[in-house]
Each structure stands twice: as C-alpha cells, then as structure tokens.
C-alpha positions as CSV (number, residue, x, y, z in Angstrom):
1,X,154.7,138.1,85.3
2,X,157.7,136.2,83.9
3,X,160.8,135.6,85.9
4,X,164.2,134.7,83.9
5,X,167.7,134.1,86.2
6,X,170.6,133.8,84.1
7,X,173.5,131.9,85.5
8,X,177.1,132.5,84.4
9,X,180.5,133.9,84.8
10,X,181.9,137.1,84.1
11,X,182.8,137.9,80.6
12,X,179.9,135.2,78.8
13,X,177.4,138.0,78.4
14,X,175.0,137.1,81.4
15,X,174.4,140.9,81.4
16,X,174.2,142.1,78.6
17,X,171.3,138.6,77.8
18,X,168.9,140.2,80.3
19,X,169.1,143.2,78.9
20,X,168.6,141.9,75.6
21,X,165.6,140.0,77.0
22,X,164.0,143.1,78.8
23,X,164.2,144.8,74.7
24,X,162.8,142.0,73.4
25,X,159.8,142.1,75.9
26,X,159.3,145.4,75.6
27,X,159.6,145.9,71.3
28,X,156.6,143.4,72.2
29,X,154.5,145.6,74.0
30,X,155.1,144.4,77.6
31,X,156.8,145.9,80.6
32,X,160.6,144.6,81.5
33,X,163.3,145.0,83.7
34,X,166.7,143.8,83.9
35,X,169.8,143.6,86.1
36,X,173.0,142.0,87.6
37,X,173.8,140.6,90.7
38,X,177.4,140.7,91.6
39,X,180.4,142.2,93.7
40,X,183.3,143.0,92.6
41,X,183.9,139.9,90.7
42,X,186.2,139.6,87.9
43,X,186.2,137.5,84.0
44,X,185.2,134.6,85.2
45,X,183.6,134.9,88.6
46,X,180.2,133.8,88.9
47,X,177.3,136.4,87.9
48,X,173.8,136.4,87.8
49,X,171.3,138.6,86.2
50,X,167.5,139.3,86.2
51,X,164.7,139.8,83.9
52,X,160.9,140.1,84.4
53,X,158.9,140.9,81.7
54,X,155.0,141.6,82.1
55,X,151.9,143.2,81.2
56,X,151.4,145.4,84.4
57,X,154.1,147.8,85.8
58,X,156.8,145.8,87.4
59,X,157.1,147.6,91.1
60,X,159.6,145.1,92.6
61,X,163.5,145.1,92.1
62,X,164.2,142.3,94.4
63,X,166.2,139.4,93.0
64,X,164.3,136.5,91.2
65,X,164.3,134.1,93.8
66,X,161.5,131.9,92.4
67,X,161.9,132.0,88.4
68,X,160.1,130.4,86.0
69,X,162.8,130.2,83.3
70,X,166.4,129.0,84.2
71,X,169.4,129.7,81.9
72,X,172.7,128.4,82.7
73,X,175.0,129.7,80.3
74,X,178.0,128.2,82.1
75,X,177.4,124.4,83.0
76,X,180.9,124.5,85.3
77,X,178.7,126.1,87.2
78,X,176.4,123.2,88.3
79,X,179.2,122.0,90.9
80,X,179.2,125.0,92.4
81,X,176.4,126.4,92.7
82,X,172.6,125.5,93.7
83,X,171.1,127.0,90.3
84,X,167.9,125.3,90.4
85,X,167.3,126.4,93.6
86,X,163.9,127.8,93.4
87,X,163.0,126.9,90.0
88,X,159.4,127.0,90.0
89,X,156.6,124.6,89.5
90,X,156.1,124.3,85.2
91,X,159.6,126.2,85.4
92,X,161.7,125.6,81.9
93,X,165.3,125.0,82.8
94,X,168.0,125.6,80.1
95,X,171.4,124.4,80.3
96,X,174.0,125.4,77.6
97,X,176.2,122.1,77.2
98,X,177.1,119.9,74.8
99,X,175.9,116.4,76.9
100,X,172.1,115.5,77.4
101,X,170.0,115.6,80.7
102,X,170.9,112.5,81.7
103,X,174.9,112.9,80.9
104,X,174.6,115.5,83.2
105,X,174.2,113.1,86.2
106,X,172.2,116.4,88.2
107,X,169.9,115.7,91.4
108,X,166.3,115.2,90.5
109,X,163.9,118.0,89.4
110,X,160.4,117.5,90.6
111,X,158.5,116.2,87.6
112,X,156.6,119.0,86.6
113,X,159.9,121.0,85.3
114,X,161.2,120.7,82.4
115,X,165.4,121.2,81.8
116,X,166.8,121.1,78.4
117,X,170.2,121.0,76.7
118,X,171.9,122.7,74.0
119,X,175.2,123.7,73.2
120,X,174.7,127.3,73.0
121,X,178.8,127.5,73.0
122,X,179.4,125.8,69.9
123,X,176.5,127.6,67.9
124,X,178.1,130.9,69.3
125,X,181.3,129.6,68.1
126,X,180.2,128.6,64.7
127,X,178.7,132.2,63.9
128,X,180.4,134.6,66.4
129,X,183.5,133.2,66.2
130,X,184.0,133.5,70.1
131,X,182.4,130.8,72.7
132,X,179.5,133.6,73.7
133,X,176.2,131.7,74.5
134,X,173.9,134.5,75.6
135,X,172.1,135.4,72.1
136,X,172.0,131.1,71.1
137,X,170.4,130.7,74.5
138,X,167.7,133.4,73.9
139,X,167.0,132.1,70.3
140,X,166.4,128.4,72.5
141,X,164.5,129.7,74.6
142,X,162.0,131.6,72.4
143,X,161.9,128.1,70.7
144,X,160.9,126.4,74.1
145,X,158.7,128.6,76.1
146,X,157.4,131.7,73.5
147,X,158.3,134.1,76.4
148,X,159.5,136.6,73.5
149,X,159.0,135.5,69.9
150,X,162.2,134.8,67.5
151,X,162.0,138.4,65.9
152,X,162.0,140.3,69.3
153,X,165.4,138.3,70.1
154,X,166.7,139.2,66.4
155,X,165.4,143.1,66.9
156,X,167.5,143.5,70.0
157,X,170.1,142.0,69.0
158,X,170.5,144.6,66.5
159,X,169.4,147.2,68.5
160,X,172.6,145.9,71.4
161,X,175.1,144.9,68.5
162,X,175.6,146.5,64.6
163,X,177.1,145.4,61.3
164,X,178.9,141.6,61.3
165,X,178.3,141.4,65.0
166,X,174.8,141.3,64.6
167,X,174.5,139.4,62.0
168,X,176.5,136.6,63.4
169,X,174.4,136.4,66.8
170,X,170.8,136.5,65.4
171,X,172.5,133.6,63.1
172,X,173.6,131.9,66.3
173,X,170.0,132.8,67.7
174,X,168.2,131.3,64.9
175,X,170.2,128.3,64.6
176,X,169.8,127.8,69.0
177,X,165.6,128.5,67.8
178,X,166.1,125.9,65.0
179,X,167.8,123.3,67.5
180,X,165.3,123.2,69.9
181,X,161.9,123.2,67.2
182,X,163.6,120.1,65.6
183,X,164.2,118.5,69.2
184,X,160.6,118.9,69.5
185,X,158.6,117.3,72.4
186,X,161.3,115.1,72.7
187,X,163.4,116.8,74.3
188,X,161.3,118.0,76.6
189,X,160.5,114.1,77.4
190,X,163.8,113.2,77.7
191,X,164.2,116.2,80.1
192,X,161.0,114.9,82.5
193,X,161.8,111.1,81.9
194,X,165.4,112.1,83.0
195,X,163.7,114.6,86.5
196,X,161.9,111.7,87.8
C-alpha cells in the first residue's frame, strides 16, 4: 500500500488533490481512498488530506501517520507545522516552492528520503491563472515516484474539472511532470546531499 499526506491550507485544493489521486489510482486498476482532516477551519487554516492507493481492499480509515509520499502544497507551512513527521524510510517528500532544498534551511531528513522542490504555484499560475498547486504537484509527483502515471493524473482531472478548467490544470500537470523529468537524478541528489 501507498500512503500520500497532503499538507496545505484551506482554499489551495488539498481536498480536492486526494481525491483526484484516489481517481487516478483507481482509472488504474487499484483500490483508493481519500479524505480530509480538519475542524472547522476556514480559507486559509491549515488542512490535511489522505490518500492510499493499493492492490488489496483498503480496510483502515485511520489518518496517514507514516506516509510514503509527502506533498506540501503550502511551504508557510514548514514553520508551523512538523510535516515530515513520520515520513517514512525511501519516503519522497515534495515541497511546492520556488527556492531549492538547501534555500529552505529545513532540519535534516535521514538520508534515505528524498525531498524535492518545485514551484507548483507559479506553473498553476502560468496555466490556471490562479496560484492553485494541487494538479502541478500531482503531475511532479507522477514524474518522481510513478505512483499513478501522467495520463491517470490528466484523466481525473477531467473527470473533477470540464472545458478551459481542465485544460489549463493537466497543462499545469504536464508542465510540473516535465520539470521534474528534466531535473532528473539531480534533483534527487541535491535533495539527499542537502538531508545529510
């Protein structure tokens, strides 16, 4: 089983990503849920959300405590909360920001996780007109980690959003999936050079 925890706040689609992940999983054959975690928060309040995809029956609805793959749409959010906590070992971390690793200034990782960069926010901006990371960050992580493939991401998409909409966020998605294949093994070097 695959664990995803999306970190965010209220309003940047942290939502609306699982569930797009938990479609993509499952136009792939697999077995996926997907839910929040919040109170009554507001825009702007910090929110998390779950996905586990699989290819057995997912029994549990417990929160991902111990994921292997880390999204942190909002980066604000690494002052404030611990959203590594319980990353686990091989776990892909993915933070949505305009610096590198290292311009981050973050406590060590251990070495064998890997935490990446991109700025999800501009590429939403670009195509979607509007500072909305989620579908960027699933086109990156497709790239990274093959947890769904490229087209999955695309297909719900379009089965979540129609017309323009769509269009612009698989656009954003591809160009996130783009990013990170032309980053390469690099970046993931410069993301366990920068752990250690």
């Amino acid at each position: 089983m695959v664990e995803i925890r999306i970190h965010g706040r209220g309003g940047q689609g942290v939502v609306t990503a699982a569930d797009m992940f938990a479609t993509a999983a499952f136009s792939e054959g697999h077995y996926a849920q997907a839910f929040p975690s919040f109170g009554s928060e507001r825009t702007g309040a910090p929110v998390v959300s779950y996905c586990r995809i699989s290819d057995q029956p997912i029994r549990t609805r417990e929160p991902v405590l111990e994921p292997d793959i880390l999204i942190v749409q909002d980066p604000t959010l690494l002052a404030v909360v611990d959203v590594f906590a319980g990353l686990k070992p091989g776990g892909f971390a993915i933070v949505n920001t305009t610096k590198s690793v290292a311009e981050l200034h973050l406590p060590d990782l251990p070495p064998d996780r890997t935490l990446v960069t991109i700025p999800a926010s501009d590429l939403a901006k670009r195509h979607v007109g509007k500072p909305l990371p989620n579908a960027a960050l699933m086109g990156a992580v497709a790239a990274a980690t093959g947890v769904v493939k490229l087209s999955s991401v695309e297909e719900a998409i379009r089965h979540r959003f129609r017309g323009h909409i769509a269009n612009a966020n698989v656009a954003a998605a591809q160009d996130a999936y783009e990013y990170l294949r032309a980053a390469g093994s690099g970046v993931k070097e410069e993301a366990h050079a920068s752990a250690n």
